[in-house]
C-alpha positions in Angstrom: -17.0 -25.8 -12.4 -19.5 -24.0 -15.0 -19.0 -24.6 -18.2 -19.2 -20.4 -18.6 -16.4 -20.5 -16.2 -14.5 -23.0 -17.8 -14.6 -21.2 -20.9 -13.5 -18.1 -19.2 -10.5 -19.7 -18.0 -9.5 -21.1 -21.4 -9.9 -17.5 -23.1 -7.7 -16.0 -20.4 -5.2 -18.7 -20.8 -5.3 -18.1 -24.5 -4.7 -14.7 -23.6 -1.8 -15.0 -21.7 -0.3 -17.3 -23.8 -0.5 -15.4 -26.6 0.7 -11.7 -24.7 3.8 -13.4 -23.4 5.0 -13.5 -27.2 4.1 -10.1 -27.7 6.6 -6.9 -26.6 5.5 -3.0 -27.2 7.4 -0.4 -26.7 7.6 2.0 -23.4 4.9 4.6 -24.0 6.7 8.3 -22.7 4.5 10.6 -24.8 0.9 11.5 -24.0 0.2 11.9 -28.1 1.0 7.5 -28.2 -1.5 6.9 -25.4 -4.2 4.6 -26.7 -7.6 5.5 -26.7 -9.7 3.8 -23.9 -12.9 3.5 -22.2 -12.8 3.1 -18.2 -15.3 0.2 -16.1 -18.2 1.8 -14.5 -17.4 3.0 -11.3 -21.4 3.4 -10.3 -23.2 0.8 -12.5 -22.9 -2.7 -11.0 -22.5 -6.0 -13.0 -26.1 -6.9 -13.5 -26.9 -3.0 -15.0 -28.3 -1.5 -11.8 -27.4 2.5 -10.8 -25.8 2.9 -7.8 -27.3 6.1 -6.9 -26.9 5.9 -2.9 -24.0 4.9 -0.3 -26.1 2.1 0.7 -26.5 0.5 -3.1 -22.1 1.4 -3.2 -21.8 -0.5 0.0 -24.3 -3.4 -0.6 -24.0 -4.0 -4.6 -21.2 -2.2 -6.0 -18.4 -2.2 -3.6 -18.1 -5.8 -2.9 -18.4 -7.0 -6.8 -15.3 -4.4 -7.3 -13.6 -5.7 -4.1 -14.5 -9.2 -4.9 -12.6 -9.0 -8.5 -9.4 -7.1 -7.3 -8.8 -9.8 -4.7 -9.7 -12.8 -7.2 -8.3 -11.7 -10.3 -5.3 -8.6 -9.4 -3.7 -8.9 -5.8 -4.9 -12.7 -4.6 -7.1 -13.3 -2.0 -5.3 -14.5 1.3 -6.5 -18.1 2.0 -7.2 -18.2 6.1 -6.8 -15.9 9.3 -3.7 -15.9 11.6 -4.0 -13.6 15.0 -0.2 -13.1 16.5 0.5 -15.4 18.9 2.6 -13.1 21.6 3.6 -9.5 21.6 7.2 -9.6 22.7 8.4 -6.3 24.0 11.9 -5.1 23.3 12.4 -1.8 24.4 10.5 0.5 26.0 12.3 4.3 26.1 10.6 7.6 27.7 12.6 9.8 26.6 14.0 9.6 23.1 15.1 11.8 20.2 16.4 13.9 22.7 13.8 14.1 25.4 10.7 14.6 22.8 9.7 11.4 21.7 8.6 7.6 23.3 10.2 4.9 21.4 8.8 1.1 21.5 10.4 -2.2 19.7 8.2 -5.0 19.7 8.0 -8.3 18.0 4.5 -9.4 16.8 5.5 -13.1 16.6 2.9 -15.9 14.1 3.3 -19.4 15.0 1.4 -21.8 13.1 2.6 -25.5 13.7 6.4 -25.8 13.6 6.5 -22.6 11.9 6.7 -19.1 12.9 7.8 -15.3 11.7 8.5 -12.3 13.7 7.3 -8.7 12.5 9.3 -6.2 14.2 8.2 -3.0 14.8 9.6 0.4 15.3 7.3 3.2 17.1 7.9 6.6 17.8 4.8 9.1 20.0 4.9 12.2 20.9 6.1 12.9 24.4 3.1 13.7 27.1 0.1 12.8 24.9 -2.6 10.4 26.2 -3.2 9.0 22.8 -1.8 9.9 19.6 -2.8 9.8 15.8 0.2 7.7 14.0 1.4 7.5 10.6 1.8 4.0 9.6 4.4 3.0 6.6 6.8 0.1 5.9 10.3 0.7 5.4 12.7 -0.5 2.8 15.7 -1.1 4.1 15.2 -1.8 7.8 13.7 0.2 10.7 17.4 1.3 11.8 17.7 2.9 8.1 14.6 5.7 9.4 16.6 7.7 12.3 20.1 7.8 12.7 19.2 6.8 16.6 21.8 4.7 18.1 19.5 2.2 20.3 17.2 1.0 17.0 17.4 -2.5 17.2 18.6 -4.6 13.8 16.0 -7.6 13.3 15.1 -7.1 17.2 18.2 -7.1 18.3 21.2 -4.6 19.7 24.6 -4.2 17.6 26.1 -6.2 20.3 24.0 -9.4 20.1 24.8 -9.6 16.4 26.4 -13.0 15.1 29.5 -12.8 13.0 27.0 -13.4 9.9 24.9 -11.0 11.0 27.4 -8.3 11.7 28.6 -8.9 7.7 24.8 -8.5 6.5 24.7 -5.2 8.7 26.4 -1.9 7.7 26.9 0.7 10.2 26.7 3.5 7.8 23.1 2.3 6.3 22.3 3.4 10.2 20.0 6.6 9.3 20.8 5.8 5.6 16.9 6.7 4.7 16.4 9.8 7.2 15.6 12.1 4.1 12.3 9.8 3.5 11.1 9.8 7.0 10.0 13.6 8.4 9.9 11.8 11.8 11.1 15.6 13.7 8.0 17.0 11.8 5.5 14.6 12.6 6.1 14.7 16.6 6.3 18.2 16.5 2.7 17.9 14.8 1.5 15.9 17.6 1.6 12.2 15.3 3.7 9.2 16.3 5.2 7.0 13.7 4.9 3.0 13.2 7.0 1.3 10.7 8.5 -2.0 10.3 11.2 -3.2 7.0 8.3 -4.7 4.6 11.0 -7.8 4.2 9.6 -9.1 7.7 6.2 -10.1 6.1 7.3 -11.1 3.1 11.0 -11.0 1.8 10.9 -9.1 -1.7 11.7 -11.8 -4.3 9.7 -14.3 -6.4 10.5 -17.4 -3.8 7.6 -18.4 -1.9 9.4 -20.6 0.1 9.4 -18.2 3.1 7.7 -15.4 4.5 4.5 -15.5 5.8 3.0 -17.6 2.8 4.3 -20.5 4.8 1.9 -20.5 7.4 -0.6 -20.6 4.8 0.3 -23.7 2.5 -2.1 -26.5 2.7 -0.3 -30.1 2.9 1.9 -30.3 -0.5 1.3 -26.7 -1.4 4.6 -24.9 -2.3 3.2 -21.8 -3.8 0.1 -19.6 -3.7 -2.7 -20.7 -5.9 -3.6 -18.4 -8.9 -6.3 -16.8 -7.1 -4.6 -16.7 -4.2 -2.2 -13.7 -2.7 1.0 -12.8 -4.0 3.5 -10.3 -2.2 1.8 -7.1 -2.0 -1.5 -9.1 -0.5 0.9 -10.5 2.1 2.1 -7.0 3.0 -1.5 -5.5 2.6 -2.3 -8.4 5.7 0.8 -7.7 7.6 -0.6 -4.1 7.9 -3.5 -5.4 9.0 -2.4 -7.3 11.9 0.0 -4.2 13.0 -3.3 -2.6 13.2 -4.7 -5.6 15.5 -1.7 -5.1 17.6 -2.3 -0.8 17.5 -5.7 -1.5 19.1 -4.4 -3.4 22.4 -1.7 0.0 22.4 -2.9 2.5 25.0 -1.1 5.4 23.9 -2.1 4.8 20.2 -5.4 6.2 19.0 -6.3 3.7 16.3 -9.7 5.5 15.5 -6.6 7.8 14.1 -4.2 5.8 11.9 -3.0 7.3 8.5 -1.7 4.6 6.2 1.0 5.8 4.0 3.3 4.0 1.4 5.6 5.0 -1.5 5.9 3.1 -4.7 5.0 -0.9 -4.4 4.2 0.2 -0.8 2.1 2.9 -1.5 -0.2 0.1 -4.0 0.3 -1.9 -0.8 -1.4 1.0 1.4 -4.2 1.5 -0.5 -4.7 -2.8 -1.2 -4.6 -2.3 2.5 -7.1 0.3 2.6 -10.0 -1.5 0.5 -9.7 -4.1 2.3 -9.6 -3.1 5.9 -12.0 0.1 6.7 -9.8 0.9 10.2 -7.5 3.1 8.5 -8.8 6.7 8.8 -6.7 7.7 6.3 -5.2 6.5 3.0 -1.8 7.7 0.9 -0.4 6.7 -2.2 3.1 8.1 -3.0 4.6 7.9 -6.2 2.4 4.4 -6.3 2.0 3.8 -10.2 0.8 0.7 -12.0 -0.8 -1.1 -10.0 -1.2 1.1 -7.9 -3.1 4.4 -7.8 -2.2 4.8 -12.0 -4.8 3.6 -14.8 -3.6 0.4 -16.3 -5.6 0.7 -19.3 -2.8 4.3 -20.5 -0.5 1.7 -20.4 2.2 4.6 -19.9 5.2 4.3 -18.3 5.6 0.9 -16.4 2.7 -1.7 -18.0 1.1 -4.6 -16.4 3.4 -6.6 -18.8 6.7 -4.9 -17.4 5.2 -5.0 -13.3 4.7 -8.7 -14.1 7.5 -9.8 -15.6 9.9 -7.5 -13.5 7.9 -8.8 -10.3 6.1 -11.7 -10.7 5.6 -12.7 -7.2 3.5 -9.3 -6.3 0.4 -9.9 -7.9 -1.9 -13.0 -8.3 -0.9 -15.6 -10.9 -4.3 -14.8 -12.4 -3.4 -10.5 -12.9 -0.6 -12.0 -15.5 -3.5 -13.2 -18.2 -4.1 -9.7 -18.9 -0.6 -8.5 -20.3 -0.5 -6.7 -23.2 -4.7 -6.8 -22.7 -5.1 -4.4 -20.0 -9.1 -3.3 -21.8 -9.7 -7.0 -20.8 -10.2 -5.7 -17.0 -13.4 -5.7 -15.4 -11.6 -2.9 -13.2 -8.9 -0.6 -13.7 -7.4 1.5 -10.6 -10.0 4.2 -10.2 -12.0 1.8 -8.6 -9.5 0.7 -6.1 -9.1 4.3 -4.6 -12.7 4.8 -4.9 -13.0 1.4 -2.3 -11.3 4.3 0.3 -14.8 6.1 0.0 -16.0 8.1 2.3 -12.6 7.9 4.4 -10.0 10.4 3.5 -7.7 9.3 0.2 -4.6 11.1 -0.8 -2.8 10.6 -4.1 0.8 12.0 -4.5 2.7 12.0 -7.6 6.0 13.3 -9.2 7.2 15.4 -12.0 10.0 13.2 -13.2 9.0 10.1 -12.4 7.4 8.9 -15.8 7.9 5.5 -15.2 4.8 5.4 -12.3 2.5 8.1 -14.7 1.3 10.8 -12.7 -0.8 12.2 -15.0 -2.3 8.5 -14.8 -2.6 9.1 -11.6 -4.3 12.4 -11.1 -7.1 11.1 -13.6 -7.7 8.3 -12.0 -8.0 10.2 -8.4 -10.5 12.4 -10.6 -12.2 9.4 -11.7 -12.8 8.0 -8.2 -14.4 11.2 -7.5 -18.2 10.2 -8.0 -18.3 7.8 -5.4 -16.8 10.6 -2.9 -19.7 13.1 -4.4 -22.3 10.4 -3.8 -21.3 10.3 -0.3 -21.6 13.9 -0.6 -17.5 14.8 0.4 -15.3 17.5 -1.3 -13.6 15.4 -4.3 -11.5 16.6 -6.7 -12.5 19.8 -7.8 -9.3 20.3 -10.4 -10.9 19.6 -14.2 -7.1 19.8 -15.9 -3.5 17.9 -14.4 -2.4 20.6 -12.3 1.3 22.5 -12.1 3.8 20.9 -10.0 3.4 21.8 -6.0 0.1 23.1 -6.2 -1.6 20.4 -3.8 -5.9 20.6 -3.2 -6.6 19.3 0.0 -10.5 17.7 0.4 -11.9 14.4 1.3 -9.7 13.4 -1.8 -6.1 14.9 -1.5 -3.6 15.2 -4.9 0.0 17.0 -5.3 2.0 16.6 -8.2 5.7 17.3 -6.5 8.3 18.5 -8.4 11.3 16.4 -8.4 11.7 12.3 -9.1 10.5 9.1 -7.7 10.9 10.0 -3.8 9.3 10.9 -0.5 10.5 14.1 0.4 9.5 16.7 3.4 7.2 18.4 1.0 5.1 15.2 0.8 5.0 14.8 4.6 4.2 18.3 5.0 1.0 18.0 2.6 0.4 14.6 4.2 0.4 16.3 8.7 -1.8 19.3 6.6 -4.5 16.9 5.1 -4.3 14.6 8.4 -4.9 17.9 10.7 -7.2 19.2 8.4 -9.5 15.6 8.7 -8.5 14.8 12.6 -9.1 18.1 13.9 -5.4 18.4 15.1 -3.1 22.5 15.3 
């Protein structure tokens, strides 16, 4: 190890020492919003202007991509392909005679131990290939549709155990339906993907199971400080549902629109700068973290995310509590890492806690790298009114209502996809 390095790591241990001793208050008004200066998006580490795509793609992008998986999210440690594809059910003629609907199990062995992603898919009836939206769920995939024959875990009501059967309420069946537009999106000719986010990784500062795992070196219990923490493991777990997309005929993977809400929706666009696949990218309602600057330190902070959920992020993100200016990065510069593809941001008028004005400017601060690659970026110069959404290359709503996913967002979200796949 350098001895610059080493010093580096003793400052940011300093650091965090010294913020876990220190509390502020909740910032809720924009006149207590501290003054602050955002990284560079186009000057690189070493000084040089990045004045072209190609300088982005070869200099830029990969420093800023480099420090969010080292020093935010965690880097994931190895590869793992799914070993066996394990069809379930295979219906032609769902949600009353419109749709296709699929259940498979993407099953990961490694040694003795294994995990099971299962899978939900809906397509359009009569289409060769269909665009998808892909999105985890919170609750479990029989939570999206009220539809009788959605498996639980992979399996039918019938071939639940006792223990499972207590686990499993009957009236959670189509408990979510409000968040998931599904009727919408096959009428607009898209199919929809989605699998309970818990299969990856279950949502709770134990690293003892989940796909981490199938990781651990001999000895190893937890993830290294550099090393991925939950919303890494559901970024990759997105990404291997894409692997398993590109072996599905009727899919059209060249047109995939990732889409998450709240620590999913900093999932989907983690997921997005790291794997180019995904034509599209949306943030709902996303937040620190996410698609909201750190360094406004309004609403949630990185010292509330990380102390409220301290398995999501590397160990490392947690030295800059309470020192957010400290960041080589701030979120800007992960939505810019969607460049050129399609981004959208979505936020809410009563949802405080994820900043949407945060949000917007830091959409509108991505928007040089879009211009360089000479795409429509945001064009807005001031936060805009609630439900007034601008559709480009860069996409931004600010919804009326609270912290949500609501037929309004999936109606801007079929628009912006039809307007960038050529679809109605």
């Amino acid at each position: 190890m350098s001895q610059k390095l080493l010093f580096s790591l003793i400052a940011l241990t300093f650091i965090y020492q010294l913020s876990a001793q220190i509390t502020t208050p909740t910032i809720k008004e924009e006149a207590d919003v501290p003054s602050y200066q955002l990284p560079q998006l186009l000057i690189s580490e070493r000084g040089k202007e990045v004045d072209s795509p190609a300088k982005w793609e070869r200099l830029r992008r990969p420093e800023i991509l480099s420090y969010f998986a080292n020093q935010v999210y965690g880097v994931v440690p190895d590869q793992l392909d799914f070993h066996e594809v394990e069809v379930l059910d295979d219906e032609p003629a769902a949600l009353g005679g419109k749709a296709i609907r699929k259940q498979v199990n993407l099953i990961f062995k490694k040694e003795k131990k294994s995990i099971k992603m299962s899978l939900l898919i809906y397509l359009p009836k009569g289409k060769t290939k269909s665009p998808v939206f892909l999105a985890y769920n919170f609750k479990g995939n029989y939570t999206v549709n009220a539809d009788p024959d959605i498996l639980i875990n992979g399996k039918k009501e019938s071939e639940l155990s006792e223990e499972e059967l207590k686990k499993f309420n009957k009236n959670k069946r189509g408990g979510r339906t409000s968040r998931w537009a599904i009727d919408k999106m096959i009428e607009a000719g898209y199919g929809l993907v989605t699998i309970d986010y818990n299969n990856v990784d279950p949502d709770k500062n134990d690293f003892s199971d989940g796909i981490h795992t199938l990781f651990y070196q001999p000895g190893q219990t937890t993830p290294a400080k550099n090393e991925w923490g939950s919303l890494s493991a559901w970024a990759w777990g997105m990404s291997r549902i894409m692997d398993f997309m590109e072996t599905e005929a009727l899919i059209d993977h060249k047109k995939v629109i990732l889409m998450g809400h709240s620590r999913l929706g900093k999932t989907a666009l983690w997921t997005g700068a790291n794997d180019q696949r995904f034509g599209i990218v949306i943030s709902n309602n996303s937040g620190c973290g996410g698609a909201a600057l750190s360094r406004r330190r309004f609403g949630e902070k990185l010292s509330d995310i990380n102390t409220n959920y301290p398995h999501w992020f590397a160990k490392y993100f947690h030295y800059f509590n309470e020192n957010e200016s400290t960041l080589k990065v701030d979120q800007h510069m992960l939505i810019a890492l969607m460049a050129p593809r399609p981004v959208y941001v979505a936020s809410a008028s009563k949802d405080a806690w994820a900043d949407p004005r945060g949000e917007f400017l830091a959409t509108k601060a991505a928007s040089p790298i879009y211009r360089l690659y000479g795409k429509k970026a945001i064009e807005m110069e001031q936060f805009p009114p609630v439900n007034t959404p601008f559709h480009g290359t860069m996409g931004y709503h600010l919804r009326d209502g609270k912290h949500d996913v609501t037929d309004y967002d999936w109606e801007q979200y079929i628009k912006f996809a039809n307007q960038h796949f050529g679809l109605n």
